[in-house]
C-alpha positions in Angstrom: -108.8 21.6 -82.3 -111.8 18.9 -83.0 -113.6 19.4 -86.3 -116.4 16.8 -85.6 -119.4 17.8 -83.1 -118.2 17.4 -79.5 -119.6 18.9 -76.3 -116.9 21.5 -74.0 -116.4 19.2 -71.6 -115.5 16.2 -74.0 -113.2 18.2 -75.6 -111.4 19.3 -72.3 -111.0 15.8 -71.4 -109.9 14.5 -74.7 -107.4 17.7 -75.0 -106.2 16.4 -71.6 -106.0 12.7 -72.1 -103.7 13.6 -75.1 -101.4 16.4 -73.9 -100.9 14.2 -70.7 -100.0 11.1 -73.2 -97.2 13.6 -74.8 -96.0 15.8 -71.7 -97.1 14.2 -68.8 -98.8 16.4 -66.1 -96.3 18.7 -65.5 -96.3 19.8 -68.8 -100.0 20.0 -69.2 -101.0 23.1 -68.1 -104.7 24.5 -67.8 -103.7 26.9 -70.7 -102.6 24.2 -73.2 -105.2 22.1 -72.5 -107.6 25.3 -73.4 -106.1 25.9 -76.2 -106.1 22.3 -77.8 -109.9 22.2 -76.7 -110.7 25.6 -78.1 -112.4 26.0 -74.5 -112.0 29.5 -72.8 -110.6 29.7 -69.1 -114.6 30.3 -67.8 -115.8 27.1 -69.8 -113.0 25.0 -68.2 -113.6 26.2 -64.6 -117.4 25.8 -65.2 -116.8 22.3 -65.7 -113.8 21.1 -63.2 -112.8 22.8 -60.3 -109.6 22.8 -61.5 -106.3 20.8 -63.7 -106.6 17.8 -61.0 -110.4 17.4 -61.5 -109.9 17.5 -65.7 -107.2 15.4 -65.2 -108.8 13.0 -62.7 -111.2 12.8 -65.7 -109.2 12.8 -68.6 -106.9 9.8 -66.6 -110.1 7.5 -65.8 -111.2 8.0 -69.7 -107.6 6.5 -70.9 -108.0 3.9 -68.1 -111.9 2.9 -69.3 -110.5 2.8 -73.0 -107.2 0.7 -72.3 -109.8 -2.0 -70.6 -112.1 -2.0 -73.7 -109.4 -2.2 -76.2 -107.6 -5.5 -74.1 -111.4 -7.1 -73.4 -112.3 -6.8 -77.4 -109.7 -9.0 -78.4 -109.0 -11.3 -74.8 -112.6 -11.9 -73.9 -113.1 -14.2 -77.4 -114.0 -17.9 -76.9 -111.0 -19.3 -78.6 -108.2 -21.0 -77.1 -105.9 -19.3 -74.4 -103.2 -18.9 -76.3 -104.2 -17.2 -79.3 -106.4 -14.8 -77.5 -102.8 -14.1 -75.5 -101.4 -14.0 -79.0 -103.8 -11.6 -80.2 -103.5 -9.0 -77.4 -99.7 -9.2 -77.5 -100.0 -8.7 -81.5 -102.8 -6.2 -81.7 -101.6 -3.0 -83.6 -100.6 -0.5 -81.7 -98.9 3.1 -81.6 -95.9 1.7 -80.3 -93.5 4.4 -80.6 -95.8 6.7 -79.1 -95.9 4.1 -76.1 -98.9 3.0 -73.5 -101.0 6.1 -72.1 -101.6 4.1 -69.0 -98.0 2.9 -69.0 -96.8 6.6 -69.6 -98.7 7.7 -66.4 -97.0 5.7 -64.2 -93.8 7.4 -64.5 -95.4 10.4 -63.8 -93.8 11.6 -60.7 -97.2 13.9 -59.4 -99.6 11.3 -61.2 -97.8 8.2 -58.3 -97.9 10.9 -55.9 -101.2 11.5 -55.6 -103.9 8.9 -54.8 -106.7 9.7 -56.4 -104.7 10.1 -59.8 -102.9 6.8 -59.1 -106.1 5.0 -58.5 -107.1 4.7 -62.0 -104.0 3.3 -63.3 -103.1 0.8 -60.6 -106.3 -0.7 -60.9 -106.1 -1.0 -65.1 -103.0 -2.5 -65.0 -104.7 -5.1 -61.7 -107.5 -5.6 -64.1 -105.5 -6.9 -66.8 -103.2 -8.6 -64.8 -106.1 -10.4 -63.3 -107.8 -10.8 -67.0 -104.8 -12.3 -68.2 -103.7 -14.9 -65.4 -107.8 -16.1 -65.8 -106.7 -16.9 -69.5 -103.9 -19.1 -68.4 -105.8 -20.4 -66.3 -108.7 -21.7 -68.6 -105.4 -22.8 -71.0 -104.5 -25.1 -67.8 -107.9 -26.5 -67.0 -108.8 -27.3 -70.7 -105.1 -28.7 -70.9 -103.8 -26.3 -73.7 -100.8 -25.6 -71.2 -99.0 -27.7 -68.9 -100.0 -28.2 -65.6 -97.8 -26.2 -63.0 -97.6 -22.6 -64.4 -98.1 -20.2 -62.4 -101.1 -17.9 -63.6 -100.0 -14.6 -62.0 -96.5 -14.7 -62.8 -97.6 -15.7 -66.4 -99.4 -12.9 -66.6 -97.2 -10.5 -65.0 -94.2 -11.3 -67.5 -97.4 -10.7 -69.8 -97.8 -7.4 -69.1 -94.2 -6.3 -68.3 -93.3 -7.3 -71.8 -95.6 -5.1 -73.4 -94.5 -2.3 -71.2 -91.1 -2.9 -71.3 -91.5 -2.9 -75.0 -92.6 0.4 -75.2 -89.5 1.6 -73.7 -87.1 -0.4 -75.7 -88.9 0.7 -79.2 -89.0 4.5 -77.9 -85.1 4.0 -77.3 -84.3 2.8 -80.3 -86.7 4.5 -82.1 -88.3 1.8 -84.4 -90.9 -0.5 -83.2 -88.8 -3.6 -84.2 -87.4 -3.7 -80.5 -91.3 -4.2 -79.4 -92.1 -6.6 -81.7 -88.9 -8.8 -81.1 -90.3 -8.8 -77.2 -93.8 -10.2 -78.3 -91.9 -13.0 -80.7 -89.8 -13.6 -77.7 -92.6 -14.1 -75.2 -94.9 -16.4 -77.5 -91.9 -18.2 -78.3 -91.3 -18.6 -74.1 -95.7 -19.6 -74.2 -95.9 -22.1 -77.0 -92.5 -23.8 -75.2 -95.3 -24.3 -72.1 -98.5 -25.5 -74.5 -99.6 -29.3 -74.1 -98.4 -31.8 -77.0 -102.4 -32.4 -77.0 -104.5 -30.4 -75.6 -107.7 -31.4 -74.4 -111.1 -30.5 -76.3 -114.6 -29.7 -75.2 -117.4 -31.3 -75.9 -120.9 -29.7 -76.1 
């Protein structure tokens, strides 16, 4: 139930964004999603069509978010790395794991196109955001010439991912955070002895 001012629909999406973060969309059922909005059955169908359009919704909210959250800290003007280092140490809920990330192992989320949509083009978009980085890290000659922007950037992501799963495994974030040490560790091995430095 929300205690601050919120219009139905907000609530409906929000209700949904968070009960398909916890039980994926199986679990989320038009009922339970009513009943965490404290939305009757008329005010949700006068809204969506239906669980896929609140979902559709609700999915494309999480996606927007995830976005604005990795741009606040990766679209400073420092150097590459410690913007990299930043978004890889940012705090997070890491037990609870990555909403986007948690949607991709939804079986009827892949399934269907127009829920996929959403979340394979975040996780483009920060690939993409993040092999730009590198890139600007090579040209200004923080890192050494050679590396490969995408795969930097997909090892990037993957990490973070695959450090959700390894700190919900063991049930303590520590697993995550050894992941980001590791990574940094595997990215200040590839910065320059001198890197260059702009000039105004």
């Amino acid at each position: 139930m929300y205690t601050l001012p919120m219009s139905t629909p907000e609530r409906l999406i929000e209700s949904t964004r968070e009960l398909l973060w916890e039980r994926g969309y199986v679990g989320t059922s038009p009922k339970a999603i009513q009943q965490h909005a404290g939305a009757g059955q008329g005010s949700m169908y006068h809204h969506f069509t239906g669980k896929p359009d609140l979902a559709l919704a609700a999915i494309r909210r999480t996606a927007e978010q995830m976005r604005a959250t990795a741009e606040a800290v990766l679209g400073g003007t420092g150097p590459a790395y410690a913007r990299i280092e930043a978004y890889l140490l940012r705090e997070r809920d890491v037990l609870r794991g990555c909403p986007v990330g948690r949607l991709t192992m939804d079986p009827d989320v892949i399934a269907s196109d127009e829920l996929r949509a959403p979340v394979t083009g975040t996780l483009d978009w920060l690939r993409d955001r993040l092999a730009g980085i590198v890139e600007e890290g090579v040209a200004q000659g923080e890192f050494t010439a050679g590396l490969d922007s995408r795969e930097i950037a997909s090892a990037i992501v993957a990490t973070v991912q695959g450090g959700y799963v390894l700190a919900r495994s063991a049930g303590s974030p520590a697993a995550f955070d050894a992941a980001v040490r590791g990574l940094l560790a595997l990215l200040g091995a590839a910065r320059s002895a001198a890197p260059r430095t702009t000039t105004s």
